[in-house]
C-alpha positions as CSV (number, residue, x, y, z in Angstrom):
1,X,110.4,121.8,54.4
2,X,108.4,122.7,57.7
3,X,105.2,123.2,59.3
4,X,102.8,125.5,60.0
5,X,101.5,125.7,63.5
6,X,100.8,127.7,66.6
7,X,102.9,127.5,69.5
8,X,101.9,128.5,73.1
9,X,104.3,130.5,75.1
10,X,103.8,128.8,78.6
11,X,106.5,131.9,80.4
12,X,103.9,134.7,79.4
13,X,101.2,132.3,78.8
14,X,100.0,133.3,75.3
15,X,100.0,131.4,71.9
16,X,101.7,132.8,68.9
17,X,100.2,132.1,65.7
18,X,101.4,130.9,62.5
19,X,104.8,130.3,63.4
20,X,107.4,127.9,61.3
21,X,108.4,124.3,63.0
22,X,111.6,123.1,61.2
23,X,113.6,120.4,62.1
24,X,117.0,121.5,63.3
25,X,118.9,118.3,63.9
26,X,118.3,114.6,63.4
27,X,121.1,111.7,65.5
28,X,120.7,108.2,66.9
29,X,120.6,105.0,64.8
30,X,118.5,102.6,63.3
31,X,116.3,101.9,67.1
32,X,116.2,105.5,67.7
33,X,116.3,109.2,66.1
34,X,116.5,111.9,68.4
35,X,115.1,115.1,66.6
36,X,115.4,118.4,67.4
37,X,111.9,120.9,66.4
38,X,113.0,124.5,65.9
39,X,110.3,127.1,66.4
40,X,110.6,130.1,64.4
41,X,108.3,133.4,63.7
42,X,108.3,132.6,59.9
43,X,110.4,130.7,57.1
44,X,112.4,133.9,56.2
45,X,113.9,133.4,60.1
46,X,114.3,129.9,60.3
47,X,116.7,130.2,57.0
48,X,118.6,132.6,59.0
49,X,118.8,129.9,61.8
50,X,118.8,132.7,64.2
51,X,116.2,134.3,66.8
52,X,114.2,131.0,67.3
53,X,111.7,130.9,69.8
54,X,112.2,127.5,71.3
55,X,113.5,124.5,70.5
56,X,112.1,120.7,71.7
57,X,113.4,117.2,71.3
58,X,112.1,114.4,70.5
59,X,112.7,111.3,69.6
60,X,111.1,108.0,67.7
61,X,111.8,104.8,66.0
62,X,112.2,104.9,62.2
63,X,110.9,102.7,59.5
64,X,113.7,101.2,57.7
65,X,111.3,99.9,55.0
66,X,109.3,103.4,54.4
67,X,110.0,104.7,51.1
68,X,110.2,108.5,52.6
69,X,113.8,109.5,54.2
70,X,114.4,110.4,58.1
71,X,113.7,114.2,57.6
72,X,110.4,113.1,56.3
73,X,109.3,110.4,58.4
74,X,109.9,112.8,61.4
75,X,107.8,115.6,60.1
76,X,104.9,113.3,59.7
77,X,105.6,111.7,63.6
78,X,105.5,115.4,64.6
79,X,102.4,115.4,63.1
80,X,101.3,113.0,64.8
81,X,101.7,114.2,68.3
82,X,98.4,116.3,70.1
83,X,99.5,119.9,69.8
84,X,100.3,119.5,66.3
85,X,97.2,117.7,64.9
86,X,96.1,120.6,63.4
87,X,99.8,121.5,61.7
88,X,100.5,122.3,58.3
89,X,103.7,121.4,55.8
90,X,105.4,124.2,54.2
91,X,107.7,123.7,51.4
């Protein structure tokens, strides 16, 4: 599971397209899950875990009542966020 999105280089200022968001890590407790986005050229290299292109954490309260699991409830609260309004999942 992952997303499809672009993600804008701010060193060399230019966006690269299409690349694969997959969460690396997830840690805290029931107040507060810190989760770590991976940013990867494409699926094939985030399975590898290697040559990522950045890597951002965030962090947000889950819903102990949702039916979906962590992993999934922090896809959808990335999705949530601006610069990933437009994302897509990616089995």
């Amino acid at each position: 599971m992952g997303l499809i999105n672009n993600y804008y280089q701010p060193k060399f200022e230019m966006t690269i397209a299409d690349c694969y968001w997959k969460i690396g890590e997830i840690s805290g407790s029931k107040e507060m899950l810190k989760v770590r986005l991976n940013c990867y050229k494409n699926k094939t290299v985030a399975d590898t875990n290697q040559n990522k292109y950045a890597d951002f954490d965030l962090r947000f309260v889950p819903d102990l009542n949702s039916p979906n699991n962590f992993i999934k409830q922090a896809y959808a609260f990335v999705k949530t966020l601006p610069e990933f309004s437009g994302a897509t999942d990616l089995m």
